[in-house]
KEMARFI-64943 format. One record per residue (C-alpha): residue number from 1; x, y, z. Coordinates in Angstrom, 3 decimals. Layout:
// KEMARFI-64943
(r NUM, (X, Y, Z))
...
This chain:
// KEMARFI-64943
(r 1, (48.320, 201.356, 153.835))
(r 2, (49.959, 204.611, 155.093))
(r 3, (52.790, 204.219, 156.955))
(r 4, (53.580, 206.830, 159.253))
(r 5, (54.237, 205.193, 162.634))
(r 6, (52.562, 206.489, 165.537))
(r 7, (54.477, 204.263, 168.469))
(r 8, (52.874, 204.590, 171.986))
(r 9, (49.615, 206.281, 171.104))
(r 10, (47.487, 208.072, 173.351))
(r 11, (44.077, 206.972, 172.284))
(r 12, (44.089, 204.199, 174.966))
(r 13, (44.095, 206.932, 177.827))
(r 14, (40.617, 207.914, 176.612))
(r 15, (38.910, 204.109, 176.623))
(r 16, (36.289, 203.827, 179.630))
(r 17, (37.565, 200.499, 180.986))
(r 18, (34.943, 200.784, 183.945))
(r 19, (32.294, 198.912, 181.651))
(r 20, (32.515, 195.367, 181.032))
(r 21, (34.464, 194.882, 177.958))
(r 22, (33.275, 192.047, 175.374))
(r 23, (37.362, 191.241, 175.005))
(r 24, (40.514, 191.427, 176.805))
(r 25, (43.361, 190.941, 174.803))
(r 26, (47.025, 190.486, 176.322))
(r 27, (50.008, 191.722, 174.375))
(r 28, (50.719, 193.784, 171.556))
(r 29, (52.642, 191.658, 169.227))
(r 30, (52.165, 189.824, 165.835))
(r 31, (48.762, 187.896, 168.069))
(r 32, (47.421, 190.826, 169.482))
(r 33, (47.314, 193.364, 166.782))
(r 34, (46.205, 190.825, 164.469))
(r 35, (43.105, 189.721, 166.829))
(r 36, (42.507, 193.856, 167.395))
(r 37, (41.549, 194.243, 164.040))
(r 38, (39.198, 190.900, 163.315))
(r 39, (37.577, 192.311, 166.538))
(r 40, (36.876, 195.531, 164.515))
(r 41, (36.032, 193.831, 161.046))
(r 42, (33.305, 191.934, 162.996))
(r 43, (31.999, 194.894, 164.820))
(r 44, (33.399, 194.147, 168.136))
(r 45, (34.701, 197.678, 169.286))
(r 46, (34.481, 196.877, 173.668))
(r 47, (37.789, 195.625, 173.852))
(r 48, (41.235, 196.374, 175.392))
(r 49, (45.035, 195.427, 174.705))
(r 50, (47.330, 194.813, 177.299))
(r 51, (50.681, 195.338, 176.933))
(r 52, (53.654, 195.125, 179.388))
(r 53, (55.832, 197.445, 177.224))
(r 54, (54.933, 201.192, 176.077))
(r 55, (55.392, 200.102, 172.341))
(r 56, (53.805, 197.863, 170.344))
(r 57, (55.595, 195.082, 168.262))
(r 58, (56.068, 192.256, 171.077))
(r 59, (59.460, 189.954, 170.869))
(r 60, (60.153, 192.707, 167.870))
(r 61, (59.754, 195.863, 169.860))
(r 62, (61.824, 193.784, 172.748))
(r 63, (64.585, 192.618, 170.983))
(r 64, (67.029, 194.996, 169.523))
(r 65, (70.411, 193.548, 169.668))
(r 66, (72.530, 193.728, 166.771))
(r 67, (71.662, 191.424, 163.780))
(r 68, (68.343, 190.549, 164.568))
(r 69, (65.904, 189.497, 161.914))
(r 70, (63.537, 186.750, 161.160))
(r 71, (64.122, 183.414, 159.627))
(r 72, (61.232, 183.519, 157.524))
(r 73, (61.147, 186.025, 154.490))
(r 74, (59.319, 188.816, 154.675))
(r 75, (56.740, 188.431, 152.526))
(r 76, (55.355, 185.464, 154.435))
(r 77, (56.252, 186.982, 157.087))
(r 78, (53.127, 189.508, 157.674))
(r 79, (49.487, 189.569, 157.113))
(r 80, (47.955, 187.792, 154.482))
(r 81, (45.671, 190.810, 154.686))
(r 82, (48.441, 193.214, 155.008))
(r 83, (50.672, 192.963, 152.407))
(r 84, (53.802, 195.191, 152.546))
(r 85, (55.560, 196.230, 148.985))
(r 86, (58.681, 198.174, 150.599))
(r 87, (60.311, 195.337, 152.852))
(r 88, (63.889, 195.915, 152.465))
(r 89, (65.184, 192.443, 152.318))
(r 90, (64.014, 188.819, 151.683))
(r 91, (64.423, 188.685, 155.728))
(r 92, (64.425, 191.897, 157.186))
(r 93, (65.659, 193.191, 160.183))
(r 94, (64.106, 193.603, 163.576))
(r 95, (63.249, 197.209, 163.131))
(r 96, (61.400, 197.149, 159.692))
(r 97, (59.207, 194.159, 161.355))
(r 98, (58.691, 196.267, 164.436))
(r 99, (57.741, 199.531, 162.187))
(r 100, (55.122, 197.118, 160.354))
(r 101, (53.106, 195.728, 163.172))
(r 102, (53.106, 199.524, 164.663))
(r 103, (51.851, 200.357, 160.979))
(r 104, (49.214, 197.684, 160.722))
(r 105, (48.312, 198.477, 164.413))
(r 106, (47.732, 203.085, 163.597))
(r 107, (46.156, 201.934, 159.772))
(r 108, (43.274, 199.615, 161.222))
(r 109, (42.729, 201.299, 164.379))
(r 110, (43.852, 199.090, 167.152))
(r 111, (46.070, 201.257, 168.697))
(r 112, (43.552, 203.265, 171.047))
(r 113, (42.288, 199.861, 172.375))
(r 114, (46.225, 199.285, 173.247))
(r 115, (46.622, 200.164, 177.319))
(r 116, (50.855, 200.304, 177.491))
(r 117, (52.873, 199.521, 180.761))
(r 118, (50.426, 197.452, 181.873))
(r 119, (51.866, 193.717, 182.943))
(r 120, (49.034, 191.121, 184.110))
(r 121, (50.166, 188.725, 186.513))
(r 122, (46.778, 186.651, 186.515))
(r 123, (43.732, 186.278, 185.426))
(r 124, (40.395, 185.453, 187.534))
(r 125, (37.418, 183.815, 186.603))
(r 126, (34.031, 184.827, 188.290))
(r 127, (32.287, 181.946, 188.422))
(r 128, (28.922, 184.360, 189.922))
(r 129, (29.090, 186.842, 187.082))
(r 130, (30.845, 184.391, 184.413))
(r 131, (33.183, 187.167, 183.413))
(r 132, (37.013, 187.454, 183.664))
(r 133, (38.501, 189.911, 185.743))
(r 134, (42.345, 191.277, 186.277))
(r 135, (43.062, 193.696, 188.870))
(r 136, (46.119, 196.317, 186.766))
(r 137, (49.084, 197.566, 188.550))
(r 138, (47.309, 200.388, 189.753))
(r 139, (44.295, 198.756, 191.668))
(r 140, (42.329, 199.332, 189.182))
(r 141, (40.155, 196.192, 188.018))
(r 142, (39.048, 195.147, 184.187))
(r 143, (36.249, 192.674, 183.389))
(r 144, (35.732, 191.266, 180.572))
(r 145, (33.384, 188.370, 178.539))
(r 146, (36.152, 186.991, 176.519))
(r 147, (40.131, 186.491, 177.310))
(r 148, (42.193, 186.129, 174.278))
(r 149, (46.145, 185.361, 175.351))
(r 150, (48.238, 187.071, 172.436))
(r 151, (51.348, 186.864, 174.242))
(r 152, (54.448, 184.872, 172.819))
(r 153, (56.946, 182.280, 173.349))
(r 154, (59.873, 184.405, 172.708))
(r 155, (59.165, 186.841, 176.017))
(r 156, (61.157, 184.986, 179.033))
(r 157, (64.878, 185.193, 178.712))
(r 158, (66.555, 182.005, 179.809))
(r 159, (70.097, 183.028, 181.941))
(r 160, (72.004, 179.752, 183.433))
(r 161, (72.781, 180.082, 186.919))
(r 162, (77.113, 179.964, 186.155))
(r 163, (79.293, 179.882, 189.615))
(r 164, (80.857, 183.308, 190.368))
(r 165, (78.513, 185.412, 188.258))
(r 166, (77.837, 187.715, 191.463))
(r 167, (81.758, 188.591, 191.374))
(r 168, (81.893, 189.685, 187.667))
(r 169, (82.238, 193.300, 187.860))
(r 170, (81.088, 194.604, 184.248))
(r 171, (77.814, 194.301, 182.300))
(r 172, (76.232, 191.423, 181.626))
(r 173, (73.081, 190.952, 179.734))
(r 174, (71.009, 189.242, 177.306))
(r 175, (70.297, 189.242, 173.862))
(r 176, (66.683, 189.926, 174.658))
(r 177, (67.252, 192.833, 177.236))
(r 178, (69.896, 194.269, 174.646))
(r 179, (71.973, 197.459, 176.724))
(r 180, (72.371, 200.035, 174.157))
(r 181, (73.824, 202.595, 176.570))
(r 182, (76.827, 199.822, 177.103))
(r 183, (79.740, 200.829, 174.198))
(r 184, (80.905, 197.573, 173.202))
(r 185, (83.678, 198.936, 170.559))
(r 186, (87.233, 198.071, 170.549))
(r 187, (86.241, 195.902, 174.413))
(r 188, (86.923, 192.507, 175.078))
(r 189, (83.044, 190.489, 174.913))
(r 190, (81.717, 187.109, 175.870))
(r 191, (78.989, 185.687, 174.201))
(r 192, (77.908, 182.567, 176.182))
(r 193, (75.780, 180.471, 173.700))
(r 194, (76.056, 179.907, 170.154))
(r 195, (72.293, 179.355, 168.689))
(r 196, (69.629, 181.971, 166.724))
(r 197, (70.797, 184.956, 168.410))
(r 198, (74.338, 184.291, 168.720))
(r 199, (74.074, 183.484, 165.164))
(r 200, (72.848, 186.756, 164.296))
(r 201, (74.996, 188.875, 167.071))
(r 202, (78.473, 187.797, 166.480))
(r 203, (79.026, 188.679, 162.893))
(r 204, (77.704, 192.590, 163.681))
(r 205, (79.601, 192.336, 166.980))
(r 206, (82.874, 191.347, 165.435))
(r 207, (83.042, 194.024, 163.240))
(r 208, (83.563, 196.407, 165.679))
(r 209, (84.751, 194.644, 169.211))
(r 210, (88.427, 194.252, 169.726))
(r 211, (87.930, 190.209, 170.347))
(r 212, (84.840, 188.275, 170.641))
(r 213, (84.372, 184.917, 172.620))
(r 214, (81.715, 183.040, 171.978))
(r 215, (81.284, 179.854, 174.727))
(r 216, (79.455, 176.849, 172.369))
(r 217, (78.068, 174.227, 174.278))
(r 218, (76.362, 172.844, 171.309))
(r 219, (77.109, 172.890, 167.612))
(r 220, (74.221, 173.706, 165.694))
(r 221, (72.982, 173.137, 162.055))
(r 222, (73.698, 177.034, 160.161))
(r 223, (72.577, 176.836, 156.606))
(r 224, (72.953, 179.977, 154.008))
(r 225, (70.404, 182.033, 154.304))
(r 226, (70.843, 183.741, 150.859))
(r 227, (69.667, 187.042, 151.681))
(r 228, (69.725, 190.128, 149.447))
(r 229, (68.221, 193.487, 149.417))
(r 230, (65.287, 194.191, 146.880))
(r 231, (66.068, 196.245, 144.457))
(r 232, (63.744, 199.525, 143.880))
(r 233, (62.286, 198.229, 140.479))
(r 234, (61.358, 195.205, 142.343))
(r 235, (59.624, 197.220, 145.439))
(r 236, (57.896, 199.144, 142.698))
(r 237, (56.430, 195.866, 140.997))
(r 238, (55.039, 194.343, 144.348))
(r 239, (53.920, 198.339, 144.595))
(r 240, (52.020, 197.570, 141.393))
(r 241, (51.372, 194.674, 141.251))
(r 242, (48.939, 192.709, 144.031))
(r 243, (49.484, 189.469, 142.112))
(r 244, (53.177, 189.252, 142.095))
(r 245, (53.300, 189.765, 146.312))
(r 246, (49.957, 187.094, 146.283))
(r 247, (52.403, 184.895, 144.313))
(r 248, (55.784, 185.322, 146.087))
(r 249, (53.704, 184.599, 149.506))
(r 250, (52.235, 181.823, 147.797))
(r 251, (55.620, 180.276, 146.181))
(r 252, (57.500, 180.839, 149.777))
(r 253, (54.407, 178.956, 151.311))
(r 254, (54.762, 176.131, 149.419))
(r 255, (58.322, 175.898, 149.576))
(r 256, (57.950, 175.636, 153.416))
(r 257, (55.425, 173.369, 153.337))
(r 258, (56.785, 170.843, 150.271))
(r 259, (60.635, 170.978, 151.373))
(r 260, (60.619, 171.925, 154.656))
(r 261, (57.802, 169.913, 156.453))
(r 262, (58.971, 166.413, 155.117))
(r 263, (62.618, 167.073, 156.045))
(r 264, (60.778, 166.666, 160.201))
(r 265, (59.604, 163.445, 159.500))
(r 266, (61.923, 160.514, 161.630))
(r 267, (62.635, 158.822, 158.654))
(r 268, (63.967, 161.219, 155.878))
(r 269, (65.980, 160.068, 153.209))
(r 270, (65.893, 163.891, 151.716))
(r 271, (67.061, 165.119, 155.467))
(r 272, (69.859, 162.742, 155.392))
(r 273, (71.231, 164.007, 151.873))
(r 274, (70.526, 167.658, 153.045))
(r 275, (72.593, 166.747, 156.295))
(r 276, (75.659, 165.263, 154.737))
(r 277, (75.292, 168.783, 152.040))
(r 278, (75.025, 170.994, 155.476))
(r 279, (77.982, 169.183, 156.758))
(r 280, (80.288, 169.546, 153.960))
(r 281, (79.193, 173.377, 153.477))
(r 282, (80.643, 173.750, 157.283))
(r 283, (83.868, 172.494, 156.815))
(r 284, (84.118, 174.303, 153.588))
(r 285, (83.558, 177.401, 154.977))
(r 286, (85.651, 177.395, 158.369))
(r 287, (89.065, 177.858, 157.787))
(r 288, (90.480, 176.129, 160.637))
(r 289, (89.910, 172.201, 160.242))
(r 290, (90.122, 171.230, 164.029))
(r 291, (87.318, 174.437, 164.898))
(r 292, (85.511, 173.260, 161.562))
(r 293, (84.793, 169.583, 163.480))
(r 294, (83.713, 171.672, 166.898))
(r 295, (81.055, 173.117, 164.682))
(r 296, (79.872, 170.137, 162.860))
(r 297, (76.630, 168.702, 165.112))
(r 298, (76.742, 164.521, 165.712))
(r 299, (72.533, 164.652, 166.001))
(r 300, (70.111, 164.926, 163.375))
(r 301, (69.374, 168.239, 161.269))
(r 302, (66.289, 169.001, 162.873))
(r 303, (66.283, 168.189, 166.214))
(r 304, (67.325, 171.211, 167.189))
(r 305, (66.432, 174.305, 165.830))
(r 306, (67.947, 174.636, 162.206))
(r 307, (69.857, 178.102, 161.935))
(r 308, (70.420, 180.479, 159.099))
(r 309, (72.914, 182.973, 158.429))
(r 310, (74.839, 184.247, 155.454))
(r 311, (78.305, 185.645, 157.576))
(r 312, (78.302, 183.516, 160.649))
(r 313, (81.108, 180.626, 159.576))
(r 314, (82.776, 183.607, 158.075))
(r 315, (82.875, 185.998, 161.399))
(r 316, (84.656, 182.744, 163.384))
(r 317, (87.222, 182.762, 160.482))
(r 318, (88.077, 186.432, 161.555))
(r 319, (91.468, 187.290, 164.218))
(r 320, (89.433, 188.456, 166.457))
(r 321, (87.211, 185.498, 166.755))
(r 322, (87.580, 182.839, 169.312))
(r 323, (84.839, 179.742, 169.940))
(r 324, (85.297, 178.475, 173.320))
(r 325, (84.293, 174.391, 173.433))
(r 326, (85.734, 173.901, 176.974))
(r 327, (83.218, 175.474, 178.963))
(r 328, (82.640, 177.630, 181.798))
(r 329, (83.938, 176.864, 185.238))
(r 330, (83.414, 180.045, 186.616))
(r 331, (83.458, 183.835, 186.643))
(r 332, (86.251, 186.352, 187.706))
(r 333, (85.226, 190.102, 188.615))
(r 334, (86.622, 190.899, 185.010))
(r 335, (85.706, 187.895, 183.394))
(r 336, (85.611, 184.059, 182.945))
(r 337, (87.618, 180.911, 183.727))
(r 338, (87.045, 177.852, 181.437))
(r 339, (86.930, 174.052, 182.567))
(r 340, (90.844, 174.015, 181.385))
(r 341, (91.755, 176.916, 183.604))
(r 342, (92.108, 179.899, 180.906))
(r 343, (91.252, 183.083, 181.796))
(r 344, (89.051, 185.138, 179.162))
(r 345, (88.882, 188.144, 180.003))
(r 346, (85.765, 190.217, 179.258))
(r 347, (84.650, 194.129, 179.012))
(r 348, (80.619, 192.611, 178.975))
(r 349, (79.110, 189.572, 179.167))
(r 350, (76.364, 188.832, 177.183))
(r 351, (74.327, 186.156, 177.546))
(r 352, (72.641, 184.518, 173.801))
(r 353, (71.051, 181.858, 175.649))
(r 354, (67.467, 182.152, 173.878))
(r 355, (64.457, 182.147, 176.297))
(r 356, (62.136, 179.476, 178.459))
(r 357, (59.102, 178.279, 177.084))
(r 358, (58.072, 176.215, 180.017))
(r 359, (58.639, 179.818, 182.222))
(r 360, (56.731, 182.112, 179.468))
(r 361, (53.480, 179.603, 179.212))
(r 362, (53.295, 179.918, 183.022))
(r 363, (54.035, 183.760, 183.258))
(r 364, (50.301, 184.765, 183.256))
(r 365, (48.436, 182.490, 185.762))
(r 366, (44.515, 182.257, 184.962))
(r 367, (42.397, 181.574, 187.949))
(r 368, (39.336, 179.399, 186.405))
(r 369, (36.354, 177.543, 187.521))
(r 370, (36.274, 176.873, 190.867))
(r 371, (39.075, 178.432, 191.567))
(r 372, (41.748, 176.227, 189.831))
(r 373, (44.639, 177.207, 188.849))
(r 374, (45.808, 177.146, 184.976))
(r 375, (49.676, 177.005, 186.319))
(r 376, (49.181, 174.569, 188.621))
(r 377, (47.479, 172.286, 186.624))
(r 378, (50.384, 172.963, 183.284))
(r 379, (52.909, 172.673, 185.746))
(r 380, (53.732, 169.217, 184.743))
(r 381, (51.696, 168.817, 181.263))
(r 382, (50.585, 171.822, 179.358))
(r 383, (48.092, 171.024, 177.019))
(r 384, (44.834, 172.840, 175.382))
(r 385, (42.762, 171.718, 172.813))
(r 386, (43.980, 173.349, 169.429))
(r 387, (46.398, 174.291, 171.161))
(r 388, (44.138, 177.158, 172.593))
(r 389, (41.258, 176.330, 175.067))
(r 390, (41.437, 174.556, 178.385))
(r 391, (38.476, 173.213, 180.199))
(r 392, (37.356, 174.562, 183.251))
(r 393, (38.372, 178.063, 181.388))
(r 394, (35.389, 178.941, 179.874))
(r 395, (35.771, 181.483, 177.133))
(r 396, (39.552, 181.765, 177.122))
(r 397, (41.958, 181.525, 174.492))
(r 398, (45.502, 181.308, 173.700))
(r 399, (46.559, 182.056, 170.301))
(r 400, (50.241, 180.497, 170.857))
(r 401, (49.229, 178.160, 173.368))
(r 402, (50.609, 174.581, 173.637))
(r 403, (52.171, 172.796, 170.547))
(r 404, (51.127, 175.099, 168.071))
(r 405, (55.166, 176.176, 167.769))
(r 406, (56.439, 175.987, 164.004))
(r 407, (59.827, 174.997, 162.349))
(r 408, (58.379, 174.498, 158.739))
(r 409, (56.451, 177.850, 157.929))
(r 410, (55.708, 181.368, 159.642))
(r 411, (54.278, 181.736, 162.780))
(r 412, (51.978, 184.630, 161.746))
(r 413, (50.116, 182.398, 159.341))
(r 414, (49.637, 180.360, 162.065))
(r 415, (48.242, 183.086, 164.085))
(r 416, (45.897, 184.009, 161.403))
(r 417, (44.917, 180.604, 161.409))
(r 418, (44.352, 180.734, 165.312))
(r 419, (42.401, 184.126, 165.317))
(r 420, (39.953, 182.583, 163.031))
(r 421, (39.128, 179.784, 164.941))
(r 422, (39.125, 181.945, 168.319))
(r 423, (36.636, 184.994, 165.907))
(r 424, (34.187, 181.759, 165.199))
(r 425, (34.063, 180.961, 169.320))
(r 426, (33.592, 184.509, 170.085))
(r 427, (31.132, 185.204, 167.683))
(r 428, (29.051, 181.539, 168.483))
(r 429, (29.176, 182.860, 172.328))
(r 430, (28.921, 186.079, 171.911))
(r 431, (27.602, 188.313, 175.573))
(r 432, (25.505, 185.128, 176.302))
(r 433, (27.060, 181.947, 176.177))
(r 434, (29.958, 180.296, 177.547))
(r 435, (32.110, 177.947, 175.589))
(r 436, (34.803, 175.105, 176.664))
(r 437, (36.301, 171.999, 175.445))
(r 438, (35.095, 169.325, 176.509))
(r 439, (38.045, 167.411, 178.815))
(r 440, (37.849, 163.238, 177.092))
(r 441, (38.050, 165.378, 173.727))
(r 442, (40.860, 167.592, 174.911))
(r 443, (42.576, 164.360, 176.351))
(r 444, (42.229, 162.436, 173.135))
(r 445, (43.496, 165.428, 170.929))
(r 446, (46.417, 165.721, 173.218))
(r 447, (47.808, 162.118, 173.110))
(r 448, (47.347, 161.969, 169.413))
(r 449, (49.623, 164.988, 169.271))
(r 450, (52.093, 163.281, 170.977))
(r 451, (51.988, 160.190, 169.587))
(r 452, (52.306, 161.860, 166.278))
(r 453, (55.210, 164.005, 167.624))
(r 454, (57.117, 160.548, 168.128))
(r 455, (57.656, 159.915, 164.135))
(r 456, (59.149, 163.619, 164.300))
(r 457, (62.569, 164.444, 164.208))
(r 458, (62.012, 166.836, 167.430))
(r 459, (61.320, 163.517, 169.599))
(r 460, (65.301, 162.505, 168.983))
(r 461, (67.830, 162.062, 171.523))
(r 462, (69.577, 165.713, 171.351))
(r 463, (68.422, 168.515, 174.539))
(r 464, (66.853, 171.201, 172.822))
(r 465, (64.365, 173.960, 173.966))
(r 466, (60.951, 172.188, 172.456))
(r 467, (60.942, 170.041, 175.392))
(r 468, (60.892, 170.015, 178.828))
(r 469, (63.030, 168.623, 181.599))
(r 470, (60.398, 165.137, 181.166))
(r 471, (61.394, 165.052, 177.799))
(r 472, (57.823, 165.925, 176.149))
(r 473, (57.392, 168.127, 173.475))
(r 474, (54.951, 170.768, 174.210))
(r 475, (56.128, 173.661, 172.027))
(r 476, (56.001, 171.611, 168.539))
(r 477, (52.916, 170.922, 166.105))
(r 478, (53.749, 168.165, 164.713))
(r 479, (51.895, 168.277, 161.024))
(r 480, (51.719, 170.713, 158.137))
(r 481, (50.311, 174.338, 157.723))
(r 482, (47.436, 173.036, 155.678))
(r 483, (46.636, 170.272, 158.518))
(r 484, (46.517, 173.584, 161.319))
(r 485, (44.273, 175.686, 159.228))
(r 486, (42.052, 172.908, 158.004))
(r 487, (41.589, 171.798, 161.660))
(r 488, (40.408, 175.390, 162.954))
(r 489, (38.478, 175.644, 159.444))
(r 490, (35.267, 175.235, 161.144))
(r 491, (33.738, 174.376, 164.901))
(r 492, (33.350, 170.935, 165.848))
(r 493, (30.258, 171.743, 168.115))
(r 494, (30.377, 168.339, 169.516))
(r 495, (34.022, 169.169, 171.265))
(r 496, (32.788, 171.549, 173.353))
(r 497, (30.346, 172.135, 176.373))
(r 498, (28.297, 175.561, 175.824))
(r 499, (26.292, 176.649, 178.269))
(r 500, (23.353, 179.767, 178.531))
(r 501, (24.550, 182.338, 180.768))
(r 502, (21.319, 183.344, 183.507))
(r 503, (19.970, 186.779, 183.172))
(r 504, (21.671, 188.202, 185.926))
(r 505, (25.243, 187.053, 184.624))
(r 506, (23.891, 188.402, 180.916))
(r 507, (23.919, 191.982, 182.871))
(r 508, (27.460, 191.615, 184.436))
């Protein structure tokens, strides 16, 4: 692959998007660029991206606040079909992932199908000329065979509504809307939260702020991550060497799958050792006893999401470190007041209080049969068979949709995984057909999801983000890798309802 990056391209200006399109795509992240370029390998060239932004990259172009990086190593972190020899790290920052998908979106052409600053709001099904049709932010109106929702989880920022936050004077912002034009060195900052990104912020932030407060509501489970640079002889044997990056992919997929996947299970004798270990390492590496028990969670390792990070323990050891377990009662126009009456004062706020799943899956409403609504109808149970196809939404797709979330192996080979099976419906419907689950099969699927996700770990007593304010888990798949990709392997042509378009719809 040749990696000059070619961010915001202007190919897409060129794209006649007056014609019916065979595909409209939505978002420009790890999904979309990935189903972009199995539209091209099978031929499928009528088809547009939509993206919000004007870069490509998704929750990696988005989020740029110091520290980020995945949680997965690299090197299953990408393209099976894609491999990259030059990653940096065994997890590597936010920017080398971002540079990658832009790469892997300029090498296999995708990029002029990409239409930038362009958010969707909903989706409409025309039930006369069986197409779907959005009307873009500029009147102008898209129709297109297929719908393919590429958009992630990781896109809605979640901000608690605090008492007094109108009154606070400075800046206050989130993780995912990171303010680079704020200087943050040698000021006073708040961090309110304490999970992934606060995780990954705080070390880089205390480094150069003159005190950091982080407010934790909620200990979590922070394991090493044992990160290191590669070395150049190593880039230069991956460089070399196809079979050593087919290997390390295949080693770190198996690791995922034999260690990781088992440790979810409700009953885990190897989670409960690994717990006690987890434990131990956090009150061996916080310095302060009486902080050291703050940090040490009284739930299950799992149950929330399990956290990795080589400096974190160490960056609350520092002076100029403080981990607020009191709370917030309410803000001051130059900073906070805590539920024992302390003042904090703050420079910025910034709010590491991840993002809302339940808000994100209803973002982008799609207008189906009839004239139901998709939100309306998720609004209190979100489901879709595989995780991607509703009924009553003929010829639509999500590639993250409901319960198809990981915590055992990387969401991009589930994506792959997802594409597939969405490729095989496209190419079985094609111009002429349209194709739906069937709703008793969809039904059935569903409730053996969740009664699966009940000998899970997830289904515990802790509040975490995979569920909702009922309680179910809607984020989660509850099995293996191997049991998602052998599922979407091949079409079960019994599950679904296909119908023959009529002649005049064929011409739409």
């Amino acid at each position: 692959m040749n990696f000059q990056t070619q961010r915001g391209a202007p190919g897409n200006r060129e794209k006649d998007l007056t014609k019916v399109q065979d595909v409209i795509v939505v978002g420009a992240g790890f999904s979309g660029v990935c189903m972009g370029i199995k539209l091209l390998e099978a031929g499928i060239e009528d088809f547009v991206i939509l993206e919000k932004t004007d870069g490509i990259g998704g929750t990696w172009y988005k989020n740029t606040y110091p520290g980020a990086a995945c949680d997965v190593p690299s090197h299953f972190y990408c393209f099976s079909f894609a491999p990259n020899p030059d990653w940096s790290r065994v997890y590597s920052p936010q920017a080398e992932i971002r540079d990658y998908i832009e790469k892997c979106s300029n090498e296999y052409g995708v990029t002029p199908h990409i239409k930038f600053n362009t958010e969707i709001k909903e989706f409409v099904f025309d039930d006369a000329l069986s197409l779907w049709t959005v009307t873009l932010p500029d009147g102008s109106v898209i129709r297109g065979r297929h719908l393919v929702l590429g958009s992630g989880g990781l896109n809605t920022p979640s901000i608690p509504q605090l008492k007094g936050m109108e009154t606070y004077e400075g800046p206050a912002f989130h993780t995912a809307t990171w303010r680079s034009d704020v200087d943050l060195k040698d000021k006073n900052i708040v961090v309110i939260g304490s999970a992934a990104s606060a995780v990954q912020a705080v070390p880089e932030l205390a480094k150069t702020c003159k005190k950091v407060t982080m407010f934790q509501r909620t200990p979590n489970y922070v394991l090493p991550r044992m990160d290191r640079e590669y070395t150049d002889k190593e880039k230069a044997s991956f460089r070399n060497s196809s079979w050593k990056q087919k290997f390390t992919r295949w080693r770190m997929f198996w690791r995922f799958e034999l260690v990781l996947s088992p440790m979810f299970k409700k009953k885990s004798a190897f989670r409960e050792r690994i717990q006690r270990k987890v434990k131990k390492y956090i009150r061996s590496a916080v310095t302060d006893p009486v902080l050291a028990e703050k940090l040490v969670p009284d739930y299950d390792l799992g149950c929330k999401r399990i956290l990795i990070s080589d400096d974190f323990y160490a960056a609350l050891n520092r002076d100029n470190v403080d981990v607020n377990t009191d709370g917030i009662d309410h803000f001051v126009s130059d900073g906070i007041i805590d539920k024992n009456g302390t003042k904090i004062e703050a420079d910025a706020v910034i709010f590491a209080t991840g993002f809302d799943l339940q808000k994100q899956m209803l973002s982008i409403d799609l207008v189906g049969r009839n004239g139901v609504s998709l939100n309306k109808l998720w609004s209190e149970n979100a489901t879709a068979y595989n995780g991607c196809m509703v009924n009553g939404y003929p010829n639509a797709y999500f590639v993250t949709g409901p319960n198809t979330g990981v915590g055992s192996t990387s969401v991009v080979f589930m994506i792959e995984a997802q594409i597939k099976f969405i490729m095989d419906c496209i190419k079985l419907s094609g111009r002429s057909k349209l194709i739906e689950p069937k709703e008793d099969v969809l039904t059935r699927q569903n409730d053996t999801i969740q009664k699966d996700l009940e000998n899970t770990v997830w289904a515990g007593s802790c509040h975490s983000w995979y569920k909702d304010e009922n309680g179910r888990i809607h984020t989660l798949y509850p099995h293996t890798a191997r049991q998602f990709l052998k599922e979407r392997k091949k079409l079960k042509l019994d599950d679904f309802k296909i119908e023959e378009k009529t002649t005049e719809q064929m011409a739409g």
